[in-house]
C-alpha positions as CSV (number, residue, x, y, z in Angstrom):
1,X,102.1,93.1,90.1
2,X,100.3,94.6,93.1
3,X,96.4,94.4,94.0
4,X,94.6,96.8,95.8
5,X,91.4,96.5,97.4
6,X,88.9,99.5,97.5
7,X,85.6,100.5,98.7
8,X,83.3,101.7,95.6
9,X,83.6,105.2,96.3
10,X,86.9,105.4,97.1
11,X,87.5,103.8,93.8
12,X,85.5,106.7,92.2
13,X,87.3,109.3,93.9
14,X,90.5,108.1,93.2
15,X,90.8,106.6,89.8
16,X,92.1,109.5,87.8
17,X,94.8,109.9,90.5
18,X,95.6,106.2,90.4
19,X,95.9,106.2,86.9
20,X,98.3,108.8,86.9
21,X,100.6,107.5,89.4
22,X,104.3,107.2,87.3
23,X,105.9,103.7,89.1
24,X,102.5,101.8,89.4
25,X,100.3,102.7,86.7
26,X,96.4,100.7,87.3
27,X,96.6,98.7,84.5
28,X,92.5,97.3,85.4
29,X,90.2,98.4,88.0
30,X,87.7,95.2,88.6
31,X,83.7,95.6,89.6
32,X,82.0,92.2,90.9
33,X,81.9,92.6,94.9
34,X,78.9,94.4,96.3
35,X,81.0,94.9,99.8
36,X,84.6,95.5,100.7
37,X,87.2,92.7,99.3
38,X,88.7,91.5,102.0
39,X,91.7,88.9,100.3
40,X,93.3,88.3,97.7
41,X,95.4,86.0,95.7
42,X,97.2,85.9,92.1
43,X,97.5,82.2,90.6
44,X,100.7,80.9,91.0
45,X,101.3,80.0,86.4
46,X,97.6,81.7,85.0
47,X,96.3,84.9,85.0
48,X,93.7,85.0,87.2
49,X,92.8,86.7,90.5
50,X,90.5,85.2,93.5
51,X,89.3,87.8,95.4
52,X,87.0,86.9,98.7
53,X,84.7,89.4,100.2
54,X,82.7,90.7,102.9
55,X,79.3,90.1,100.8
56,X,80.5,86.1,101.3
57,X,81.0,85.3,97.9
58,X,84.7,84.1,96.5
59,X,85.2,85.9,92.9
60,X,87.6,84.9,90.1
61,X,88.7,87.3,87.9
62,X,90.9,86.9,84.5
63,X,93.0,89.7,84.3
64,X,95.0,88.9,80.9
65,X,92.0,90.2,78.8
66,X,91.4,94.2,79.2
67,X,88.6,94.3,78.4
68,X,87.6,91.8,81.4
69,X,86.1,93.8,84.5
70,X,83.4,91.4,85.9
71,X,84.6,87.4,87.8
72,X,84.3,84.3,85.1
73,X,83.5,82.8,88.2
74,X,82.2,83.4,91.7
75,X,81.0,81.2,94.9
76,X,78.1,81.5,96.8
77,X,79.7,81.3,101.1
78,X,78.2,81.4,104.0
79,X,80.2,83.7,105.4
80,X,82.4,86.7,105.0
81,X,85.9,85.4,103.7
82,X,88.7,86.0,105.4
83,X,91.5,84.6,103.1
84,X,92.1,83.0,100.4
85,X,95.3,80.8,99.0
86,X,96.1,79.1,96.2
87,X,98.2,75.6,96.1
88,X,101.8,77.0,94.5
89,X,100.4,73.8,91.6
90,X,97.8,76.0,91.1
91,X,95.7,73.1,91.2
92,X,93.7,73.9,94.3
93,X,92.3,77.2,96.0
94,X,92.2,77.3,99.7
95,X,89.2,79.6,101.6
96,X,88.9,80.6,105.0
97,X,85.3,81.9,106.4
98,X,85.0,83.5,109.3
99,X,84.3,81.2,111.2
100,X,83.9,78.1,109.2
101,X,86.6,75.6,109.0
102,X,88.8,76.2,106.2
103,X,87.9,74.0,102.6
104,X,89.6,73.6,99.4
């Protein structure tokens, strides 16, 4: 499975090509982040996708449902986020601000 970060617009302008493309069809384009994403991370045994963002908030997105575009869950930072990680348990979820130390 491959994520892809996008700007808005550049989603709108390129949705119907993306959705067309033969080897990696979009399966689900997801709407929560109000800036660019900046990481992201697939759980290592659930379906779910952290995303961390320029507008400093860390999203959580369950992708098994289609009809799921918006986070289940997000977190308030105080800073952009520069990466996120989670634990190969799946247990914990490591995030990196710009220039806070990094917390779990």
């Amino acid at each position: 499975m491959l994520a892809k970060s996008a700007m808005p617009i550049e989603v709108m302008m390129n949705e119907a090509a993306q959705q067309n493309m033969e080897n990696h069809p979009v399966i689900r384009t997801l709407y929560d982040h109000v800036d660019e994403v900046t990481c992201l991370a697939f759980h290592p045994t659930e379906q779910i996708l952290a995303s961390g963002s320029r507008d400093y908030t860390l999203k959580l997105f369950d992708y098994s449902k289609p009809s799921a575009k918006r986070a289940f869950k997000h977190i308030q930072e105080a800073e952009m986020l520069r990466s996120v990680s989670f634990h190969p348990s799946g247990d914990f979820l490591l995030v990196d601000a710009a220039s806070n130390p990094a917390s779990v």
